[in-house]
C-alpha positions as a Python dict, from the first residue, in 0.01 Angstrom:
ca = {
    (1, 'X'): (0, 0, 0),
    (2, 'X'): (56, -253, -312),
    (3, 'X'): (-205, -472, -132),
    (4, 'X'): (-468, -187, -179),
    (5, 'X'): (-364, -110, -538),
    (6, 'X'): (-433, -470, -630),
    (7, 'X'): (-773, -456, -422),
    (8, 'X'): (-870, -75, -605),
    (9, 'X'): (-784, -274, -969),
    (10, 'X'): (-979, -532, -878),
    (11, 'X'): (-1274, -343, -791),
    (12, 'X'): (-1240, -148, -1071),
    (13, 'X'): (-1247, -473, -1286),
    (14, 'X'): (-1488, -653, -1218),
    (15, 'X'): (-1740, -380, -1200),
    (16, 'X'): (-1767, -375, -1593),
    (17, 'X'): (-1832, -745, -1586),
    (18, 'X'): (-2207, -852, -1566),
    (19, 'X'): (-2086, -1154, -1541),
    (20, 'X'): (-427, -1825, -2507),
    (21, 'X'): (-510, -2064, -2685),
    (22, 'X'): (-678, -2415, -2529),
    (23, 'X'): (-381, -2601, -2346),
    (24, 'X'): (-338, -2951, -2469),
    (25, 'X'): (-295, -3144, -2160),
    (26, 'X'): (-522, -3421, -2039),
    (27, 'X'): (-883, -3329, -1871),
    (28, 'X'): (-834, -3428, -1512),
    (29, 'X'): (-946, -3077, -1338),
    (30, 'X'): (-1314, -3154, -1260),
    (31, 'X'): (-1349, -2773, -1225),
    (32, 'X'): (-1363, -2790, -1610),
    (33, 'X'): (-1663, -2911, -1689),
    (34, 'X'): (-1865, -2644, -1491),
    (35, 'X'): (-1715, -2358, -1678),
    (36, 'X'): (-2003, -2190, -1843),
    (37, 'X'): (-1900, -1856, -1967),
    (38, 'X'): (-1548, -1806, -2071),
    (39, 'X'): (-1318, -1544, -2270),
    (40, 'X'): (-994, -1642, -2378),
    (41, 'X'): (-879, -1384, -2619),
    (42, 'X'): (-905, -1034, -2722),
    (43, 'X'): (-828, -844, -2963),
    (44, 'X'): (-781, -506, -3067),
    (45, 'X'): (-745, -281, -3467),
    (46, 'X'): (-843, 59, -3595),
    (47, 'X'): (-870, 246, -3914),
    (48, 'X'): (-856, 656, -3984),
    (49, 'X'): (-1237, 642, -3820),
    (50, 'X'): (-1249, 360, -3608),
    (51, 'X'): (-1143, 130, -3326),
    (52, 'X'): (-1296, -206, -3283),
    (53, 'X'): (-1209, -446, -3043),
    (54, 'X'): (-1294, -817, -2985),
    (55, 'X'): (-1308, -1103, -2722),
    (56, 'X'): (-1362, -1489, -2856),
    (57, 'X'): (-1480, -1736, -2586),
    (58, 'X'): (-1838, -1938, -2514),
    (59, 'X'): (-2138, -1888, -2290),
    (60, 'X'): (-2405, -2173, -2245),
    (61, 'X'): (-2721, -2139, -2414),
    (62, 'X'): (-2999, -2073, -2283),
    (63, 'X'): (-2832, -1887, -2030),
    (64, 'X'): (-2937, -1971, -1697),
    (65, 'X'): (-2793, -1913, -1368),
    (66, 'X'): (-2870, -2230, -1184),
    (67, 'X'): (-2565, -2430, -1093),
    (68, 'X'): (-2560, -2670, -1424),
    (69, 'X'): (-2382, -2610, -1747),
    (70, 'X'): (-2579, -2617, -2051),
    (71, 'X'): (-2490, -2620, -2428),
    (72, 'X'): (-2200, -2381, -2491),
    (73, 'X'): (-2213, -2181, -2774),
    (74, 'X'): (-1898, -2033, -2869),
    (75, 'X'): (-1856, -1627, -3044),
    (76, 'X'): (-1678, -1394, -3159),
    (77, 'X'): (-1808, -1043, -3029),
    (78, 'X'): (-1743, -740, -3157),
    (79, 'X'): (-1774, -355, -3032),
    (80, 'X'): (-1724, -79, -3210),
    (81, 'X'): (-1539, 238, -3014),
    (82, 'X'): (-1646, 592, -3008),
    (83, 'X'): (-1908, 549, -3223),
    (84, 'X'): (-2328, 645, -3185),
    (85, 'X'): (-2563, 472, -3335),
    (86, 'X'): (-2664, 648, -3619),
    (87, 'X'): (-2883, 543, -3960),
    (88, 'X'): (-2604, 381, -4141),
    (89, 'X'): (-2573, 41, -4101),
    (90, 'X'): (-2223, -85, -4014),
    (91, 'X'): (-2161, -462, -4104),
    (92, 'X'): (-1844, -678, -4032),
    (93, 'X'): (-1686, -996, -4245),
    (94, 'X'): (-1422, -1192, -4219),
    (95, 'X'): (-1292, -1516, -4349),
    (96, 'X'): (-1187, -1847, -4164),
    (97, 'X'): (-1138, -2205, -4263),
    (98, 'X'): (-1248, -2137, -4579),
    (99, 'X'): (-1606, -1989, -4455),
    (100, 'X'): (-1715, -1649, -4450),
    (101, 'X'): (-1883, -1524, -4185),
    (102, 'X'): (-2055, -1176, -4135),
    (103, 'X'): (-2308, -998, -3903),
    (104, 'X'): (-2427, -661, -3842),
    (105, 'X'): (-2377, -430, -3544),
    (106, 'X'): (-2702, -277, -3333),
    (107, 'X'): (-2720, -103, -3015),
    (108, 'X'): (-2682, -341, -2664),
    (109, 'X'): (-2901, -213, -2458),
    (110, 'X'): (-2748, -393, -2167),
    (111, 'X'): (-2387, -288, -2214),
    (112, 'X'): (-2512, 28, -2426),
    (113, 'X'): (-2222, -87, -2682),
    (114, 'X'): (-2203, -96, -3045),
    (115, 'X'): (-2186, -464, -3110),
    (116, 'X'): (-2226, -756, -3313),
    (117, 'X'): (-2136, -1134, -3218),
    (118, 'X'): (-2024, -1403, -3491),
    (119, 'X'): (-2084, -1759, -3376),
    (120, 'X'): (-1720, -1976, -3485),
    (121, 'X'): (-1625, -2272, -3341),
    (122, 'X'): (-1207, -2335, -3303),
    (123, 'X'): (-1122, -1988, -3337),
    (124, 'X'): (-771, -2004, -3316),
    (125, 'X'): (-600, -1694, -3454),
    (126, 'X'): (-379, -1398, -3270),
    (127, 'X'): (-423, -1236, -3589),
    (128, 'X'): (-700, -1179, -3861),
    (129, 'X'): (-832, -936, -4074),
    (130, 'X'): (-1161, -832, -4114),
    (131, 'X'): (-1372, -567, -4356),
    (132, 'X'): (-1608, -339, -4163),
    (133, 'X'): (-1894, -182, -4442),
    (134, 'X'): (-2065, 132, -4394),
    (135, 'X'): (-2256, 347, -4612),
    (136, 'X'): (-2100, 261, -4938),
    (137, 'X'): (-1738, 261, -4778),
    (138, 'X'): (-1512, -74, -4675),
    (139, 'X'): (-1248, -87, -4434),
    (140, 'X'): (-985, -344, -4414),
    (141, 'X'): (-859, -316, -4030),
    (142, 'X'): (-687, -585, -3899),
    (143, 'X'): (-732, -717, -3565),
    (144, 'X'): (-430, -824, -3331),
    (145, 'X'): (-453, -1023, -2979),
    (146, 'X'): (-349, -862, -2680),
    (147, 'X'): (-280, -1113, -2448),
    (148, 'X'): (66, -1072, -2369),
    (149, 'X'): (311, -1381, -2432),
    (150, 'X'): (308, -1586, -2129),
    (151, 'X'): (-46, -1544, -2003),
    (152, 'X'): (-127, -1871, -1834),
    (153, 'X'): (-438, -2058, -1988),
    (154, 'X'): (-773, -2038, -1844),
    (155, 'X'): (-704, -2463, -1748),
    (156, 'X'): (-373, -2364, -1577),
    (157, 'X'): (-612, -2085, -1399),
    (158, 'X'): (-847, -2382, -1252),
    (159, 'X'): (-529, -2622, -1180),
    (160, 'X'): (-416, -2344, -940),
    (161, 'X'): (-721, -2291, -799),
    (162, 'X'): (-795, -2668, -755),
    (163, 'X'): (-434, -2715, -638),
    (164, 'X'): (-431, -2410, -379),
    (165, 'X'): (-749, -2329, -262),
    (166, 'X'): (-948, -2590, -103),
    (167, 'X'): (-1129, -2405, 107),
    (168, 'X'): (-1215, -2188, -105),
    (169, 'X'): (-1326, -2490, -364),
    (170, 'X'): (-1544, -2644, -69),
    (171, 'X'): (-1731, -2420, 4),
    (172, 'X'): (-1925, -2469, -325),
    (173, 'X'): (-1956, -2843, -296),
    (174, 'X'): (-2212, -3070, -191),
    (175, 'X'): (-2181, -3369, 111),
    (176, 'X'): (-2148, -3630, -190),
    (177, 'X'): (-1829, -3455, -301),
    (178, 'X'): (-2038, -3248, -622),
    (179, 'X'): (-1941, -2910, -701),
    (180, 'X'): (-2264, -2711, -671),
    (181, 'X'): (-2164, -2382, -903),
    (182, 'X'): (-2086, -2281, -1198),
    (183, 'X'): (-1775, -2111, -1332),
    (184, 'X'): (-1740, -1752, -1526),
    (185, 'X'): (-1392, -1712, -1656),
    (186, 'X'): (-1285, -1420, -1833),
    (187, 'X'): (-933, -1311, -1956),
    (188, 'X'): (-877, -878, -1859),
    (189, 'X'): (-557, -668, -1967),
    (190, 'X'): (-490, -399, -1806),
    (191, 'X'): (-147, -182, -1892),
    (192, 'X'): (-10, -493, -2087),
    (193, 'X'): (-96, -705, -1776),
    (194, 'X'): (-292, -1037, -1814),
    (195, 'X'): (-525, -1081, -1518),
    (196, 'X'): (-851, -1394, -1495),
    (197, 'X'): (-1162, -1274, -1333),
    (198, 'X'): (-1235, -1596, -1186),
    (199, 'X'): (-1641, -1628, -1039),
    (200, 'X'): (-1829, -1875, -864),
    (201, 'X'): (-2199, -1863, -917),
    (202, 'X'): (-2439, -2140, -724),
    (203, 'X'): (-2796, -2012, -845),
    (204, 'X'): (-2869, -1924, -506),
    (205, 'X'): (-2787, -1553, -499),
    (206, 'X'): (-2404, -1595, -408),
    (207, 'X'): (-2126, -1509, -629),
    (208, 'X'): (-1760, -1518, -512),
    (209, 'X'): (-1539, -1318, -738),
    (210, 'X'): (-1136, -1402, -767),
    (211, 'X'): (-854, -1177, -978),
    (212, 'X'): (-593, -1409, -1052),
    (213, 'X'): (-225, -1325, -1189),
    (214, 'X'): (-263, -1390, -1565),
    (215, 'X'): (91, -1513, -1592),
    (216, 'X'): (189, -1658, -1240),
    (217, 'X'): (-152, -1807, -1129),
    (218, 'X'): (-106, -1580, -794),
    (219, 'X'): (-481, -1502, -634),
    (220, 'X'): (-497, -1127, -599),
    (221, 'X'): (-780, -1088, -446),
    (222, 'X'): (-1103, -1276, -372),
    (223, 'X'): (-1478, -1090, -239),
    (224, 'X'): (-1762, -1224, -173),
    (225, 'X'): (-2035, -992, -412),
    (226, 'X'): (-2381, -1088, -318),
}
């Protein structure tokens, strides 16, 4: 019975996917270099009228869904909760290493979210405030990370895999010993619990998906979605 609970979360997971801090150690994973989307934080504050919440990571740009990692282009992106788009315009700034940065949110019509994304390099914070602007009003909210402490970095998520799944790894590599797919990596917590959506993607209409223990590296769960 656990084993389906696990299975049912991660279901329920990765269907809102249409797709911590860096760990210091020395690059020897060559499961690295073909990450191509990753988040590694998120964060959550509210006011009296809002909620906003937050995830920091990259994604290579142009985006393209062909085996190869491209320029990565690293965000903050922002969504604001319960909250229509309406004629006021909402805008969001914050400070960091001595820049200011702002942007404004619109209507996704992909994830049919209230959004706006802040390109920042070395975004480092748990903590940070930021002033969200609307129709002659500003609101100080401050947002707080809520990866739990202990959640394994997204590098110690790849040594495991490299480590225990060979099989699994390849699969997705060439006869000259070349890993053929590209890596989506995002961070998920769920009741306080740290989890990686791990997925393989090899341009060719196959994407394995993988839920991994966010703090012991354990694979929960891996399915083959297309």
């Amino acid at each position: 019975m656990k084993k389906v609970r696990f299975f049912a979360l991660f279901l329920c997971l990765i269907s809102s996917i249409p797709f911590v801090v860096f760990s210091g150690c020395s690059k020897t994973n060559p499961l690295y270099d073909y990450v191509s989307e990753l988040r590694l934080n998120l964060y959550q504050g509210s006011c009296e009228d809002f909620t906003l919440k937050a995830g920091y990571g990259f994604r290579e740009n142009p985006y393209h869904n062909d085996g190869e990692v491209s320029k990565k282009v690293y965000q903050l992106t922002f969504r604001l909760l319960n909250k229509d788009i309406d004629d006021i315009t909402y805008t969001l700034k914050l400070n960091f290493n001595s820049q200011t940065y702002s942007g404004t949110f619109a209507l996704d019509p992909i994830s049919n979210a209230v959004t706006t994304k802040i390109e920042v390099e070395n975004f480092d914070l748990n903590e940070f405030t930021v002033t969200l602007s609307y129709g002659g009003t500003e609101k100080e909210i401050i947002m707080t990370s809520l990866l739990p402490q202990g959640t394994i970095t997204y590098q110690t998520a790849l040594d495991k895999l490299h480590r225990n799944e060979t099989a699994l790894i390849n699969a997705f590599t060439d006869q000259n010993g070349k890993f053929t797919a590209e890596i989506y990596m995002r961070i998920i917590v769920k009741e306080q619990k740290p989890y990686w959506y791990i997925g393989f993607a090899n341009g060719n209409d196959r994407l394995k998906a993988m839920l991994m223990d966010g703090f012991t590296g354990e694979l929960l769960a891996v399915r083959e979605v297309f």
